[in-house]
KELOZA-582077 format. One record per residue (C-alpha): x, y, z. Coordinates in pm, whole numbers, padded with zeros to 5 digits, always signed. Example, Ala and Ser with C-alpha at 12.3 -4.5 7.8 and 13.67 -1.06 7.14 Angstrom:
BEGIN
+01230-00450+00780 +01367-00106+00714 
END
This chain:
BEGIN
+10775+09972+12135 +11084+09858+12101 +11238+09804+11705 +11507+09541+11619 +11616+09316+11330 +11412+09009+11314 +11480+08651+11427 +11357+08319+11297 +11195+08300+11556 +10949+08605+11443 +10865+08423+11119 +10542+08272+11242 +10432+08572+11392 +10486+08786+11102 +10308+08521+10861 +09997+08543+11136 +10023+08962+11158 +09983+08944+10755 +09697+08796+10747 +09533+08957+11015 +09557+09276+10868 +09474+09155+10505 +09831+09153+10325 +09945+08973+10011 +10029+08633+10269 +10309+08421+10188 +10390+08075+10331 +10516+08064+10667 +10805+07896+10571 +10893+08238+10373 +10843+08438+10678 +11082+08266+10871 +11330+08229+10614 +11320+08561+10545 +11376+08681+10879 +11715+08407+10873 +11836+08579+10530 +11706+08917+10488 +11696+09026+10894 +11963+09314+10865 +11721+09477+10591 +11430+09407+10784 +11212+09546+11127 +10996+09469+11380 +10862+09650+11663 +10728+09480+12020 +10528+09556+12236 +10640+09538+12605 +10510+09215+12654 +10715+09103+12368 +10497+09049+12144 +10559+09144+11735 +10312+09475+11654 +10416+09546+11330 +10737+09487+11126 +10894+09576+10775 +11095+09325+10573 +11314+09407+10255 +11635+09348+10072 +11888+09521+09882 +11792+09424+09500 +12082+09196+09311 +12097+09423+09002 +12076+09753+09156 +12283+09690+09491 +12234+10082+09566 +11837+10029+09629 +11663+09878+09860 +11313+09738+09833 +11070+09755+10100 +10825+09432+10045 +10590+09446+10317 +10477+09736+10583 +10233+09513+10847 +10100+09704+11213 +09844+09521+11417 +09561+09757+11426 +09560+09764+11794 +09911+09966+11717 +09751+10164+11471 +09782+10550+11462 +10064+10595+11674 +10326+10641+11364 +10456+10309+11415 +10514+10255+11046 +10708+10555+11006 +10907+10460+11276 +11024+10139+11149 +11060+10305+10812 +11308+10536+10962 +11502+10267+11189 +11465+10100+10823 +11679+10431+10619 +11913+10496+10884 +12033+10099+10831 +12053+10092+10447 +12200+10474+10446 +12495+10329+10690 +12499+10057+10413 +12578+10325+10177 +12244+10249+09996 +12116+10579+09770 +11733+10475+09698 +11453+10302+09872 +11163+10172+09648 +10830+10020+09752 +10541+09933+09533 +10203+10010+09667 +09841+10027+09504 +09710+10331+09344 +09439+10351+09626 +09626+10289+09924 +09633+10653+10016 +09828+10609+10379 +10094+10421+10224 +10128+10695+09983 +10121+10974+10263 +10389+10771+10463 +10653+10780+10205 +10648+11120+10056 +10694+11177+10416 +10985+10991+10448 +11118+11152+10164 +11056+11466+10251 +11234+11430+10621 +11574+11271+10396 +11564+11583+10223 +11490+11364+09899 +11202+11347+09682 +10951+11055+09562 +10929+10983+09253 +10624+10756+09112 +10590+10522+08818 +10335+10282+08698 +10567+09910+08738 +10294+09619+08709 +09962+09632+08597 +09637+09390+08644 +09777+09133+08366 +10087+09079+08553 +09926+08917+08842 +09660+08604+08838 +09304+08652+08902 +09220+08612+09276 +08847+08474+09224 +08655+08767+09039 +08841+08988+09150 +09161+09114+08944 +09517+09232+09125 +09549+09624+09174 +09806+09758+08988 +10171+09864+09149 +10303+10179+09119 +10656+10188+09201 +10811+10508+09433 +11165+10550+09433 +11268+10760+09715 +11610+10941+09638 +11931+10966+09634 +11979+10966+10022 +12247+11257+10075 +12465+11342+10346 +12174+11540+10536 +12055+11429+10820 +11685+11325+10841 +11448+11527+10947 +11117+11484+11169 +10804+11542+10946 
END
């Protein structure tokens, strides 16, 4: 695999890998744009035909410009297993620590056990801890047919210090 900030030209492909493996999917159009405006805070990896396997996308947050919020985690599930994520995540927190970013927060469901597993992790190889919050419940999101919205618990990963990361 090979990891590198994203082009325009990886919108599409990003928009197609969310839905394939069943991600909050937003319009192509916001895929692409966001790999024009928010490619230094964002990943993907390819495979060696090319192809996009998996990517990250964030941004450094306009009233905190010390954190940096990871929006989406995505891996084809063909990639699956090979600690692909956790790559990216670190390619991901060696960028926004040369930035001179402290914090990294994510949001992710109360039952979404790998995604909780990957970034105490992370924190743990920054020499940092994870700390989690409730952020947005049920009744901040509409109703997606019967089904209601999970609610988003919020883990802020930091401060990033001057140790260097660790495998884990």
């Amino acid at each position: 695999m090979r990891l590198s900030h994203p082009s325009p030209e990886d919108g599409p492909h990003m928009w197609r890998l969310a839905g394939e493996t069943g991600m909050d999917v937003n319009s192509p159009y916001a895929y692409t744009l966001w790999c024009r405006d928010f490619a230094a805070t964002s990943v993907v990896a390819r495979d060696t035909d090319g192809r996009v396997a998996a990517y990250v996308t964030g941004y450094v947050r306009p009233d905190s410009p010390d954190t940096y919020f990871l929006w989406q985690v995505a891996v084809d599930s063909a990639y699956r297993g090979q600690r692909l994520a956790r790559r990216m995540l670190d390619f991901i927190g060696d960028a926004i620590a040369e930035q001179g970013l402290q914090y990294l927060e994510a949001t992710v469901t109360p039952d979404n056990e790998a995604s909780r597993a990957l970034f105490a992790s992370f924190a743990r190889s920054r020499r940092t801890e994870a700390v989690w919050s409730p952020l947005f419940g049920a009744e901040h999101f509409p109703k997606h047919g019967d089904e209601p919205h999970e609610p988003e618990d919020l883990v802020r990963i930091g401060p990033f210090g001057s140790h260097p990361a660790t495998d884990d």
